[in-house]
N, CA, C and O atoms as a GROMACS GRO file, in nm:
protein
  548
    1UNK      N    1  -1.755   0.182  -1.136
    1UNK     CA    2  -1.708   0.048  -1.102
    1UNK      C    3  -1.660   0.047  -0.957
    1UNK      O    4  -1.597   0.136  -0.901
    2UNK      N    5  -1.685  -0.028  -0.925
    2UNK     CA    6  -1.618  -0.095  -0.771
    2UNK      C    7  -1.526  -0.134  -0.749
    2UNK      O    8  -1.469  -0.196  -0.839
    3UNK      N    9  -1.488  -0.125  -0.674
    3UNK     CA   10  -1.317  -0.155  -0.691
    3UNK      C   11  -1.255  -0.188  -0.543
    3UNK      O   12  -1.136  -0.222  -0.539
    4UNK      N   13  -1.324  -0.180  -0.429
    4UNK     CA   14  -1.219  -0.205  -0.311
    4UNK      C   15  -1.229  -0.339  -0.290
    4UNK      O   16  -1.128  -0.402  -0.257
    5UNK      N   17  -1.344  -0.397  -0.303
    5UNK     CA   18  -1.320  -0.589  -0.311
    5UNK      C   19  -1.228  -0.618  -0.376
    5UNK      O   20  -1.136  -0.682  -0.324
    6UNK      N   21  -1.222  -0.569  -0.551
    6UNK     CA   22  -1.104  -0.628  -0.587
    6UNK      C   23  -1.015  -0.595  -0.581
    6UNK      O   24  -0.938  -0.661  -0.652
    7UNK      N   25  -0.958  -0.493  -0.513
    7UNK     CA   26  -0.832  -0.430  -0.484
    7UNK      C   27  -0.780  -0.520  -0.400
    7UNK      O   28  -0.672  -0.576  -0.422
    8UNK      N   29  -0.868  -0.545  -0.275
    8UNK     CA   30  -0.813  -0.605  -0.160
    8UNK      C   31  -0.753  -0.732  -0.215
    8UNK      O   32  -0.632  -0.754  -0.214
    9UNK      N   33  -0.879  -0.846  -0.282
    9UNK     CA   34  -0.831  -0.956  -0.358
    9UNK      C   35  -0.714  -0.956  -0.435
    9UNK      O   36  -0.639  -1.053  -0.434
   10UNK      N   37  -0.696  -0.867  -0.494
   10UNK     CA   38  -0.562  -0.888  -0.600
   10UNK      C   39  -0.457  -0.878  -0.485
   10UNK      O   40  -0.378  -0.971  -0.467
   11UNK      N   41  -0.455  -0.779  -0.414
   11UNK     CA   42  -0.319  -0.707  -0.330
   11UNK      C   43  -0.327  -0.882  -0.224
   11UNK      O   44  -0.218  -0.922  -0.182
   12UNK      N   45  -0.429  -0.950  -0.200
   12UNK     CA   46  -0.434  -1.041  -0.096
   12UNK      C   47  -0.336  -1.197  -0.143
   12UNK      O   48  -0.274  -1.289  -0.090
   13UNK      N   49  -0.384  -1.136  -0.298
   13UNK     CA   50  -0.352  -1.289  -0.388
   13UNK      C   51  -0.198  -1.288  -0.434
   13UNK      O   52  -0.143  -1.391  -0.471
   14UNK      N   53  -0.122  -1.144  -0.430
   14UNK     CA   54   0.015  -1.083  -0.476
   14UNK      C   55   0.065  -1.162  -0.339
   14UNK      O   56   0.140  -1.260  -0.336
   15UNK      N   57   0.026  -1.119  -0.267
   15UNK     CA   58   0.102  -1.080  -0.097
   15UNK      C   59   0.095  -1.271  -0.060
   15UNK      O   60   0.175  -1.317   0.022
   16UNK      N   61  -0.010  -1.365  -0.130
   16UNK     CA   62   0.062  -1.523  -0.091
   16UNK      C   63   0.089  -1.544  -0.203
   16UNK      O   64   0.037  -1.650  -0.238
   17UNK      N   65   0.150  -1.492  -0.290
   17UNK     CA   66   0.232  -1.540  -0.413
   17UNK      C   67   0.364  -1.448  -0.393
   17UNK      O   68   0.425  -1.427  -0.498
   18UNK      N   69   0.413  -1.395  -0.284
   18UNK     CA   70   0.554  -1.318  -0.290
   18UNK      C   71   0.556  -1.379  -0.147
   18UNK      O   72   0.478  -1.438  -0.072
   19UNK      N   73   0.691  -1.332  -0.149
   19UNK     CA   74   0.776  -1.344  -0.017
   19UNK      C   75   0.715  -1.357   0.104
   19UNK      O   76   0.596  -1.329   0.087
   20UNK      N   77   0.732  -1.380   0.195
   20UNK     CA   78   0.705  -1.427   0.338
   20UNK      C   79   0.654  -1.262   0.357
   20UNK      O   80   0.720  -1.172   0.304
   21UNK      N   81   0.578  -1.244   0.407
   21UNK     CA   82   0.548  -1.145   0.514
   21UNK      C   83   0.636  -1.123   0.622
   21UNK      O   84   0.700  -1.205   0.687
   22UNK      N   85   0.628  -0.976   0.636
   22UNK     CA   86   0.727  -0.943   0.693
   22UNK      C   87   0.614  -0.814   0.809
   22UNK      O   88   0.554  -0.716   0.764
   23UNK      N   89   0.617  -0.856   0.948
   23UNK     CA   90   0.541  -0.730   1.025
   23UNK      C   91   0.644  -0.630   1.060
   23UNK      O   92   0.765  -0.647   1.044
   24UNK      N   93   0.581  -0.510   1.116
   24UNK     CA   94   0.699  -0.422   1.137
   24UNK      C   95   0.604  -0.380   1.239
   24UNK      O   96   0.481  -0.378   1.247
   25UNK      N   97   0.758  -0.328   1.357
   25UNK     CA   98   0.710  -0.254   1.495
   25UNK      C   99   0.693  -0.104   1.431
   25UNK      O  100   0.752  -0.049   1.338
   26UNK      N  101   0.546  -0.045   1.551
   26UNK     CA  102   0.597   0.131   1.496
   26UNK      C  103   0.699   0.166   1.478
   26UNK      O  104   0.706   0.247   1.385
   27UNK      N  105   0.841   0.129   1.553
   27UNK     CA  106   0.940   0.248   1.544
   27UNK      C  107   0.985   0.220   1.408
   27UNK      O  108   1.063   0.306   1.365
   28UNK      N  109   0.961   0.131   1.333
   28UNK     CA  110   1.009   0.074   1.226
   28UNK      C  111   0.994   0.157   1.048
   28UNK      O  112   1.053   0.174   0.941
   29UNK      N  113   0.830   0.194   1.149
   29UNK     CA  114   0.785   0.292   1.028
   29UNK      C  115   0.819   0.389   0.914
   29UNK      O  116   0.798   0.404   0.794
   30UNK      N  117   0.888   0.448   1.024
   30UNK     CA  118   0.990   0.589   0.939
   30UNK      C  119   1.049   0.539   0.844
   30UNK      O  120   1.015   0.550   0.726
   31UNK      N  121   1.208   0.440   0.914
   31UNK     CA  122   1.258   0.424   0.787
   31UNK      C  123   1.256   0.353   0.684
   31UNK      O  124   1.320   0.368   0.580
   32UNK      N  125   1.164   0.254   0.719
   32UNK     CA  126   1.056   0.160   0.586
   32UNK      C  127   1.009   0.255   0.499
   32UNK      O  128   1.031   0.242   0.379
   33UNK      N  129   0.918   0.388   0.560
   33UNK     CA  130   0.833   0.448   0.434
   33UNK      C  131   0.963   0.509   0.374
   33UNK      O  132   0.985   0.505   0.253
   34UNK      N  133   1.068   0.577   0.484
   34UNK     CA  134   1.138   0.596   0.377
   34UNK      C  135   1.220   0.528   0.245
   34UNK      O  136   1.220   0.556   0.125
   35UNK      N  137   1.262   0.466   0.294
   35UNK     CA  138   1.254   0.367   0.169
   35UNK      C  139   1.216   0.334   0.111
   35UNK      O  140   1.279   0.353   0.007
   36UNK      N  141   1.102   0.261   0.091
   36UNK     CA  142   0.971   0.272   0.009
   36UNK      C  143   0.958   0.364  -0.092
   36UNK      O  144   0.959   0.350  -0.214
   37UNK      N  145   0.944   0.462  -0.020
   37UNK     CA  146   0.912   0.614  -0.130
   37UNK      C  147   1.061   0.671  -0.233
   37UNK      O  148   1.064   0.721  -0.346
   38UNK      N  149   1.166   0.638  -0.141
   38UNK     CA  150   1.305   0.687  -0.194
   38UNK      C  151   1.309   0.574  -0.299
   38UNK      O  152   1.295   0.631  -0.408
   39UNK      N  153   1.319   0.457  -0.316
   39UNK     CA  154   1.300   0.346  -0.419
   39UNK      C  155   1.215   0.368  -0.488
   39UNK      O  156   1.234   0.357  -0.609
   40UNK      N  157   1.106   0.401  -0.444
   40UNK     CA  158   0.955   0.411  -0.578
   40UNK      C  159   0.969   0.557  -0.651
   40UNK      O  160   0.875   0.612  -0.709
   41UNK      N  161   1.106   0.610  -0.638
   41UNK     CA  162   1.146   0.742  -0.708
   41UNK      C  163   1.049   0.855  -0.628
   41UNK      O  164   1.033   0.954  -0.700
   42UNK      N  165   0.986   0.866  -0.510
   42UNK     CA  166   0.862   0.958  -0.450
   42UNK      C  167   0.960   1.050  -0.327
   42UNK      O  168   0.911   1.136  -0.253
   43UNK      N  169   1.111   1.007  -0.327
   43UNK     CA  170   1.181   1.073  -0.256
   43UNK      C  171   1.177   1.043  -0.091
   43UNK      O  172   1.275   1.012  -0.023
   44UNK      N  173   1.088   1.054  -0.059
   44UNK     CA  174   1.148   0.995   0.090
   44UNK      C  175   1.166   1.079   0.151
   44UNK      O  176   1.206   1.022   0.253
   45UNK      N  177   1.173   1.261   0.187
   45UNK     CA  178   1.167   1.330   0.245
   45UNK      C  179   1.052   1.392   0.353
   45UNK      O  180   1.062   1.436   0.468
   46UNK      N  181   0.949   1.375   0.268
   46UNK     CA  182   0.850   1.418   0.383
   46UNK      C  183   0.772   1.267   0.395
   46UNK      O  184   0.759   1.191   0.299
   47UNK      N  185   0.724   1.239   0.536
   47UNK     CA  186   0.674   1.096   0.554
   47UNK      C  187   0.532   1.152   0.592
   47UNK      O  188   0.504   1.265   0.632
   48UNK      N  189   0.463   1.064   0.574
   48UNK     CA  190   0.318   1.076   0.679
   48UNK      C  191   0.321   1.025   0.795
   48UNK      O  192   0.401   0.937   0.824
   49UNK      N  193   0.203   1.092   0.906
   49UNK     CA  194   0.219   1.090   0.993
   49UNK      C  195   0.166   0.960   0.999
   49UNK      O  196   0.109   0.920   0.897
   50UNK      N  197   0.173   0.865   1.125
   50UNK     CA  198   0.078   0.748   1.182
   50UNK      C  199   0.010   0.815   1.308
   50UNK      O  200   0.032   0.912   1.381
   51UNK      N  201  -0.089   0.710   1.297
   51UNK     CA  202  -0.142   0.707   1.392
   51UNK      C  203  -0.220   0.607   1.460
   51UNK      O  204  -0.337   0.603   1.421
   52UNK      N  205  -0.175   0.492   1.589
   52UNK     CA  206  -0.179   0.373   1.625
   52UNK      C  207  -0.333   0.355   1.687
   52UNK      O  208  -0.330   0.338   1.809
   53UNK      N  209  -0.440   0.356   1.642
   53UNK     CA  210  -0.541   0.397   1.703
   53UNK      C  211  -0.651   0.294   1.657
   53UNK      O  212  -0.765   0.304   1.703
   54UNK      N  213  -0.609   0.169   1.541
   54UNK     CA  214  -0.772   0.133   1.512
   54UNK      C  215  -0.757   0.013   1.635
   54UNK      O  216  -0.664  -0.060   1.670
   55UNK      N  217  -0.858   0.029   1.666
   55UNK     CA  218  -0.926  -0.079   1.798
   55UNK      C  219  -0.930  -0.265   1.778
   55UNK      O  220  -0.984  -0.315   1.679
   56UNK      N  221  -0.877  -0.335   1.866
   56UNK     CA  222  -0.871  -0.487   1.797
   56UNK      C  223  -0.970  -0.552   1.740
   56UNK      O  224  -0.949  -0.661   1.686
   57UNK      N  225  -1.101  -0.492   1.744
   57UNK     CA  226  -1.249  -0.550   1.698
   57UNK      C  227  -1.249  -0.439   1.536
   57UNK      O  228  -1.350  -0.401   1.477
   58UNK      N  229  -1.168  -0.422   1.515
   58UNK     CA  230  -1.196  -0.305   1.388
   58UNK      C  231  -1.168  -0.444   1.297
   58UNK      O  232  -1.079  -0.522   1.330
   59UNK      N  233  -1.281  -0.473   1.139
   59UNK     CA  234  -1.277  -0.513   1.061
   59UNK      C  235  -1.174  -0.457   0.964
   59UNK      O  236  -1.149  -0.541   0.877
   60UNK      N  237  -1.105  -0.344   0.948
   60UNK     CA  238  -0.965  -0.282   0.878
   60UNK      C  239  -0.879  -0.303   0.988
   60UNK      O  240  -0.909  -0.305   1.107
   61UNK      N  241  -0.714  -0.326   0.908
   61UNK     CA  242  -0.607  -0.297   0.991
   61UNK      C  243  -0.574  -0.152   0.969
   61UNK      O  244  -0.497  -0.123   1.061
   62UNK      N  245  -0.587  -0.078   0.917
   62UNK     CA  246  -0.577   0.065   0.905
   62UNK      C  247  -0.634   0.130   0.772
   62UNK      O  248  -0.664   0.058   0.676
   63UNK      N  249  -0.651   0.296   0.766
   63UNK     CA  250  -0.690   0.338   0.652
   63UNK      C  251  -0.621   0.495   0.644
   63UNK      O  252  -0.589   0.565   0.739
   64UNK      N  253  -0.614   0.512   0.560
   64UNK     CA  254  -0.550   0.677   0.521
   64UNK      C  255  -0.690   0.801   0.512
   64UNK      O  256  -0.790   0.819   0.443
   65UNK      N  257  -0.633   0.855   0.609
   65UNK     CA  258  -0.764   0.972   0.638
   65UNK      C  259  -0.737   1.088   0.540
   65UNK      O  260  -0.670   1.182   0.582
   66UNK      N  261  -0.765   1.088   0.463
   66UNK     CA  262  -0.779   1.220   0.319
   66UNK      C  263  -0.778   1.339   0.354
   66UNK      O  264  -0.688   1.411   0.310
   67UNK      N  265  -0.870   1.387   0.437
   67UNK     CA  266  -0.907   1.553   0.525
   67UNK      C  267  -0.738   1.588   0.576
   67UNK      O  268  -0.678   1.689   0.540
   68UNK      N  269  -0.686   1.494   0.654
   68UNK     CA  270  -0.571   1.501   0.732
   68UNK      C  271  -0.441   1.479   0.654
   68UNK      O  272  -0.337   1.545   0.653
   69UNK      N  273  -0.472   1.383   0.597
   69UNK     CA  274  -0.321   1.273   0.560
   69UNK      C  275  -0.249   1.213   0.643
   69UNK      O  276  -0.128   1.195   0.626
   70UNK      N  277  -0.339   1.160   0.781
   70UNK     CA  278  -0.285   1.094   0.842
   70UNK      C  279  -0.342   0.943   0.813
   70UNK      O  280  -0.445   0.924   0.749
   71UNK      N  281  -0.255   0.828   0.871
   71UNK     CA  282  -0.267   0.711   0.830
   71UNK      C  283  -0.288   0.625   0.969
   71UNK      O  284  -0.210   0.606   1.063
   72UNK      N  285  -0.395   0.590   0.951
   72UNK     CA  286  -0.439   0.509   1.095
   72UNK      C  287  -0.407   0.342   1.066
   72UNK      O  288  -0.421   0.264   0.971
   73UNK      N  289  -0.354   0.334   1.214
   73UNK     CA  290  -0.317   0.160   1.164
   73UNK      C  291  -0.313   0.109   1.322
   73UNK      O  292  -0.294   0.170   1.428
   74UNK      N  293  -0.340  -0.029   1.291
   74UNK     CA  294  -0.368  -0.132   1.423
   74UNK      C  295  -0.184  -0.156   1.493
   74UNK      O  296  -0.117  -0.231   1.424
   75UNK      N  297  -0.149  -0.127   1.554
   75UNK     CA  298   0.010  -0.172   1.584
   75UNK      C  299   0.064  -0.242   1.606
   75UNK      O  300   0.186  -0.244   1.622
   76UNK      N  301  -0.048  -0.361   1.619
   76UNK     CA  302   0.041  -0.531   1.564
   76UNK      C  303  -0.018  -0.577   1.442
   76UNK      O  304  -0.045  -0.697   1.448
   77UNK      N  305  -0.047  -0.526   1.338
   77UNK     CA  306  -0.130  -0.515   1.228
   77UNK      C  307  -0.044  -0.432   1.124
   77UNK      O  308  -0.114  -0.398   1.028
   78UNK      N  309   0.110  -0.382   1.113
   78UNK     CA  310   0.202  -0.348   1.038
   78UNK      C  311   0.274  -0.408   0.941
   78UNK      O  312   0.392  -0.394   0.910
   79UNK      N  313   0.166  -0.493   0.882
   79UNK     CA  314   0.234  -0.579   0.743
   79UNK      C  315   0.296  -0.450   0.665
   79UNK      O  316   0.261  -0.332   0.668
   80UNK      N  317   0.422  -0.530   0.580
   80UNK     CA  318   0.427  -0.435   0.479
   80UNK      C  319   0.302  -0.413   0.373
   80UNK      O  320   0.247  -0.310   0.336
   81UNK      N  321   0.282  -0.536   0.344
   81UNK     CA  322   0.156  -0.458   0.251
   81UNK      C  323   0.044  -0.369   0.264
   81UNK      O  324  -0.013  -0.306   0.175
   82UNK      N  325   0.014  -0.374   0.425
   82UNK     CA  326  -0.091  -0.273   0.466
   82UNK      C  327  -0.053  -0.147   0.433
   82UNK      O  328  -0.099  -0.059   0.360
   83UNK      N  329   0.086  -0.163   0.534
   83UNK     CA  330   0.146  -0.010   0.565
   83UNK      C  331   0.198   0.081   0.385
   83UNK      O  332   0.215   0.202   0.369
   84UNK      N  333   0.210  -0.040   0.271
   84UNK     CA  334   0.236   0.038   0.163
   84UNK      C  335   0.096   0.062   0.091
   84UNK      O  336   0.072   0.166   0.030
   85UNK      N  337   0.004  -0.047   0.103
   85UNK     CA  338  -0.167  -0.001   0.083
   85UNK      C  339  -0.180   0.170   0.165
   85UNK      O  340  -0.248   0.255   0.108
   86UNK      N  341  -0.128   0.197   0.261
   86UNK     CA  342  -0.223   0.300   0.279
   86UNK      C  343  -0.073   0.393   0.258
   86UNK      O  344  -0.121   0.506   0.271
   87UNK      N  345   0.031   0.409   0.241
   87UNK     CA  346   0.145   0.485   0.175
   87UNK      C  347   0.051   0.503   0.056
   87UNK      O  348   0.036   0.624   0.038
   88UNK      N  349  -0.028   0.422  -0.045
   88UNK     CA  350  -0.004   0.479  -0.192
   88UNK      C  351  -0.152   0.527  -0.146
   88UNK      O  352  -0.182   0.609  -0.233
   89UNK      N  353  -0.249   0.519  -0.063
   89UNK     CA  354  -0.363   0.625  -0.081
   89UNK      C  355  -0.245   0.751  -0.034
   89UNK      O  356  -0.234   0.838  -0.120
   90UNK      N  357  -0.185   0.763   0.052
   90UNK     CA  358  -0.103   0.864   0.164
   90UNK      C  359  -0.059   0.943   0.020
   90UNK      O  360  -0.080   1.065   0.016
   91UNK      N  361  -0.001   0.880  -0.093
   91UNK     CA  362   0.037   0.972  -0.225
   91UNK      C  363  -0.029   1.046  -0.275
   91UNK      O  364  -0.016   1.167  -0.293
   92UNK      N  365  -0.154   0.930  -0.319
   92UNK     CA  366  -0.303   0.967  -0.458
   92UNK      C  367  -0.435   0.976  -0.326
   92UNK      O  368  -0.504   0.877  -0.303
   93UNK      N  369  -0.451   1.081  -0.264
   93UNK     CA  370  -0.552   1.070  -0.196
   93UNK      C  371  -0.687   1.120  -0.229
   93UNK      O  372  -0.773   1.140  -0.144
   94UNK      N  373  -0.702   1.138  -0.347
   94UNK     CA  374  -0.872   1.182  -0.385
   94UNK      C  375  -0.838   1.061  -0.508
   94UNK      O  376  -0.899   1.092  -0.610
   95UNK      N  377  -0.749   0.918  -0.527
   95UNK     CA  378  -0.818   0.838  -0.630
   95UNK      C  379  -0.845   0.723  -0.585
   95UNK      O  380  -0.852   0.634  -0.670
   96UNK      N  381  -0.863   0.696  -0.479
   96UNK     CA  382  -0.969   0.589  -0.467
   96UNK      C  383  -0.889   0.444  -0.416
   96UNK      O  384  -0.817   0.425  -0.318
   97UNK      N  385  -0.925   0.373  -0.500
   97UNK     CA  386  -0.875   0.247  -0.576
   97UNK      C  387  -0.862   0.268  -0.726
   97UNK      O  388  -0.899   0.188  -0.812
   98UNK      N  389  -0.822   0.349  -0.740
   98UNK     CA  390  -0.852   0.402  -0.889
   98UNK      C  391  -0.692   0.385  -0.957
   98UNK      O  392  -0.614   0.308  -0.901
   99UNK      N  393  -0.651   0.456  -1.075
   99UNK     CA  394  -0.543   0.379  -1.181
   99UNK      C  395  -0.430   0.419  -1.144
   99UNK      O  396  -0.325   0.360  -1.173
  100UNK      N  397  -0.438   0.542  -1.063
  100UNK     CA  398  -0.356   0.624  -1.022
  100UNK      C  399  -0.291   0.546  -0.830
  100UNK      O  400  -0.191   0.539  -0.759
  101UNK      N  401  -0.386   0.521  -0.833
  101UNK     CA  402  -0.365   0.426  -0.703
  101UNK      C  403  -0.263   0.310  -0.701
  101UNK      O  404  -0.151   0.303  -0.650
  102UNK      N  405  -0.360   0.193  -0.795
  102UNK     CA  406  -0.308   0.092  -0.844
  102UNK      C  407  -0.181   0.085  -0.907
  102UNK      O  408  -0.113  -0.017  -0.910
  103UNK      N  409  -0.149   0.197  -0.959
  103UNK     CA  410   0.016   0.189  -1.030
  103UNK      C  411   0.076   0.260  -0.929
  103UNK      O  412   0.198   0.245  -0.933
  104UNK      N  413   0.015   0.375  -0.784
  104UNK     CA  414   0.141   0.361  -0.707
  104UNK      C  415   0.167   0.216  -0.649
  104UNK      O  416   0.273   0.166  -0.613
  105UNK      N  417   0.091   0.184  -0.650
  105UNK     CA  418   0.081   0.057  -0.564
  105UNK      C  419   0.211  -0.089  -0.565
  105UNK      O  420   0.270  -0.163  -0.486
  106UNK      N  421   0.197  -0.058  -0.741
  106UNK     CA  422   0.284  -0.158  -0.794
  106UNK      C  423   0.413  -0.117  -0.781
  106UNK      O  424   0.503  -0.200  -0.769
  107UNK      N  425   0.439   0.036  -0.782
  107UNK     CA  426   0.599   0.103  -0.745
  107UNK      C  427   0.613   0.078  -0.637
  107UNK      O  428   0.711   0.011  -0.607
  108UNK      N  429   0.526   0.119  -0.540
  108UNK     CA  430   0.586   0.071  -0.406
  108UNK      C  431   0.627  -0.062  -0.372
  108UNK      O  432   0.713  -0.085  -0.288
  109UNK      N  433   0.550  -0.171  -0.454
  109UNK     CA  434   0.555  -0.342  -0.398
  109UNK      C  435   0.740  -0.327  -0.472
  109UNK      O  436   0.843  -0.336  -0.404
  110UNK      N  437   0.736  -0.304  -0.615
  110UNK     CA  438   0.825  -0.326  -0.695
  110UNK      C  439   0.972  -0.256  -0.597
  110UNK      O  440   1.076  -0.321  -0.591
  111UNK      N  441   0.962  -0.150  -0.543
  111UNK     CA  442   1.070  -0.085  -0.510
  111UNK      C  443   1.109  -0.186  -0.309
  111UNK      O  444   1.208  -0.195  -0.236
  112UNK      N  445   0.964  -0.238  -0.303
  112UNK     CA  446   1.038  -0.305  -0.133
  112UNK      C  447   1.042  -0.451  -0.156
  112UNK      O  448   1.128  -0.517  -0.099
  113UNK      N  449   0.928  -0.525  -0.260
  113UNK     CA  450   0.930  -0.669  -0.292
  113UNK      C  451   0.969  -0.759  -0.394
  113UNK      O  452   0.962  -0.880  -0.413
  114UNK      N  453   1.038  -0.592  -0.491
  114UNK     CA  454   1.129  -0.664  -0.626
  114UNK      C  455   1.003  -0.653  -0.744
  114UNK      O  456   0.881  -0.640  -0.742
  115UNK      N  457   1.094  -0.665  -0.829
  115UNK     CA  458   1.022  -0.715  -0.967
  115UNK      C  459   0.938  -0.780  -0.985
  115UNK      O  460   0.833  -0.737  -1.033
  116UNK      N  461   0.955  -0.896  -0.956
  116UNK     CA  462   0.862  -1.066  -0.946
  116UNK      C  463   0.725  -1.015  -0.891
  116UNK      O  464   0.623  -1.001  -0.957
  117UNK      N  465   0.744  -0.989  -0.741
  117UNK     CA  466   0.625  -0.955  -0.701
  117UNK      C  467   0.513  -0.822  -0.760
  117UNK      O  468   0.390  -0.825  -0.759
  118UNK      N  469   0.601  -0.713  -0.806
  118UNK     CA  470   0.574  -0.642  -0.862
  118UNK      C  471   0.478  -0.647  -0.960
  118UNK      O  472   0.365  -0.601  -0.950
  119UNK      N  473   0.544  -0.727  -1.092
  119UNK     CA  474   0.460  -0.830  -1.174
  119UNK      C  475   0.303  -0.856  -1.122
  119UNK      O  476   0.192  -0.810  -1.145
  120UNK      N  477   0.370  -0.971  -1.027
  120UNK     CA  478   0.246  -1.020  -1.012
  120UNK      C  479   0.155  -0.974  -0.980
  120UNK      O  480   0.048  -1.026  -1.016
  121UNK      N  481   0.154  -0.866  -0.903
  121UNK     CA  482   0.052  -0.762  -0.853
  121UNK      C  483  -0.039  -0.667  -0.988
  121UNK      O  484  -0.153  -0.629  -1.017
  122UNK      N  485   0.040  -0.665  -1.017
  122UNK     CA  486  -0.019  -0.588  -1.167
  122UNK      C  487  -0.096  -0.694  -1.243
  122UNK      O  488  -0.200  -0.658  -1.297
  123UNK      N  489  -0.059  -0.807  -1.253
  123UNK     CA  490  -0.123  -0.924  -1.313
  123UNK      C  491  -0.265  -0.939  -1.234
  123UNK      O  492  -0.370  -0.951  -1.296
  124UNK      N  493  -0.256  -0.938  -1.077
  124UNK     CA  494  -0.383  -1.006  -1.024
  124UNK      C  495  -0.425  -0.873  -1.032
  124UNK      O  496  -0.544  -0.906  -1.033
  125UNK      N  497  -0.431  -0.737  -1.038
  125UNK     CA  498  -0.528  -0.607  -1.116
  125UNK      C  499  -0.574  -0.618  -1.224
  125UNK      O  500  -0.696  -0.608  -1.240
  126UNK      N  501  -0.497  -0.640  -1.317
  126UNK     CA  502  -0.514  -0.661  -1.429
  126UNK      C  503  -0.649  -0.767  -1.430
  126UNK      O  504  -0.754  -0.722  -1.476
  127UNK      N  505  -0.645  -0.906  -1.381
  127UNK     CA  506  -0.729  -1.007  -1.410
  127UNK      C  507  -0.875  -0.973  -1.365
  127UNK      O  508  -0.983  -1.028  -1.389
  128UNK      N  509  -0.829  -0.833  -1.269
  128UNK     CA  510  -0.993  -0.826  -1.206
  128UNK      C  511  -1.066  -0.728  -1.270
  128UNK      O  512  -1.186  -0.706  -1.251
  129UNK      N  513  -0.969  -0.650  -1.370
  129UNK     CA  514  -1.057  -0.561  -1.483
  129UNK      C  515  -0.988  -0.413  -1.384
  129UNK      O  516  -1.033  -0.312  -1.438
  130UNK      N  517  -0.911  -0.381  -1.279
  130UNK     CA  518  -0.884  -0.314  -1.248
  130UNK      C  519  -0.812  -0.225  -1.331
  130UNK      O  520  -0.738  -0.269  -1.419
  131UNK      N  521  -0.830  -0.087  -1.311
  131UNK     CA  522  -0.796   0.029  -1.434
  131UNK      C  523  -0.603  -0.017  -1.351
  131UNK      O  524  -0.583  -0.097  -1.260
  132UNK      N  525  -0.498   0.065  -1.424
  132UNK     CA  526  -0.356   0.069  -1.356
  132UNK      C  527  -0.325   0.200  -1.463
  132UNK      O  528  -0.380   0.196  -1.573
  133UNK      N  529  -0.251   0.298  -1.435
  133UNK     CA  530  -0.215   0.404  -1.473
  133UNK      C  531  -0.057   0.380  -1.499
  133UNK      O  532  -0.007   0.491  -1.479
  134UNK      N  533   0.034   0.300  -1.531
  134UNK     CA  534   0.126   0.271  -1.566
  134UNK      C  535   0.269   0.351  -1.577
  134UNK      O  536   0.386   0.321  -1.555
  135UNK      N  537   0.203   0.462  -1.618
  135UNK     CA  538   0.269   0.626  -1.574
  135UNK      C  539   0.361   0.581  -1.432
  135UNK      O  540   0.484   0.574  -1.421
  136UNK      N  541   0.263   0.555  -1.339
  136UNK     CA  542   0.286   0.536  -1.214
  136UNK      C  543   0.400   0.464  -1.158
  136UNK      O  544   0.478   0.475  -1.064
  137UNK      N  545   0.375   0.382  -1.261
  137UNK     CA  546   0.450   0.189  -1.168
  137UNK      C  547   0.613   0.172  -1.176
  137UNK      O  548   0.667   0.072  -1.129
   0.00000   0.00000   0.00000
């Protein structure tokens, strides 16, 4: 099954059904993921690295490089939802868009965008037939 169309769609359809968007400067990074991860119970001690490098004509605002575990991102392109999209590959990096993905996904929204949004994110996976590993969330 396929899954990064509807990944994007669900995470696109959560992100205008929650809270205002919120961008963040690089220096901002650190202690966002930390938080993030320290809330989503993932501890918050070791961070991944960034790296400010995708080009303004790049069709992605960033992606998590697997070989490395570094996380490439555009640097006025620091939504939270990007930057926690590529935190939960930065966790589960050989699953994809896969269940294991999708339920970090929902810990991370749940631990920086609350419950509500949390929810809903799992709901618009859910509607697209997306697997969620629940374990996770």
């Amino acid at each position: 099954m396929r899954t990064c169309g509807a990944t994007y769609d669900a995470e696109s359809e959560a992100a205008g059904n929650g809270p205002e968007e919120v961008y963040l400067t690089p220096e901002e990074l650190p202690g966002f993921c930390a938080g993030a991860l320290a809330g989503a119970g993932w501890g918050g001690d070791s961070l991944p690295t960034f790296e400010f490098d995708v080009p303004d004509d790049d069709e992605l605002a960033g992606w998590h490089e697997g070989a490395t575990g570094v996380i490439h991102m555009h640097p006025r392109l620091l939504s939270r939802w990007h930057v926690l999209h590529e935190l939960a590959h930065w966790l589960r990096p050989l699953d994809g868009h896969g269940a294991q993905y999708t339920g970090t996904m929902v810990g991370l929204v749940r631990a920086v965008m609350g419950e509500r949004t949390a929810r809903g994110l799992l709901e618009d996976y859910r509607v697209r037939g997306l697997p969620v590993d629940e374990g996770w969330t």
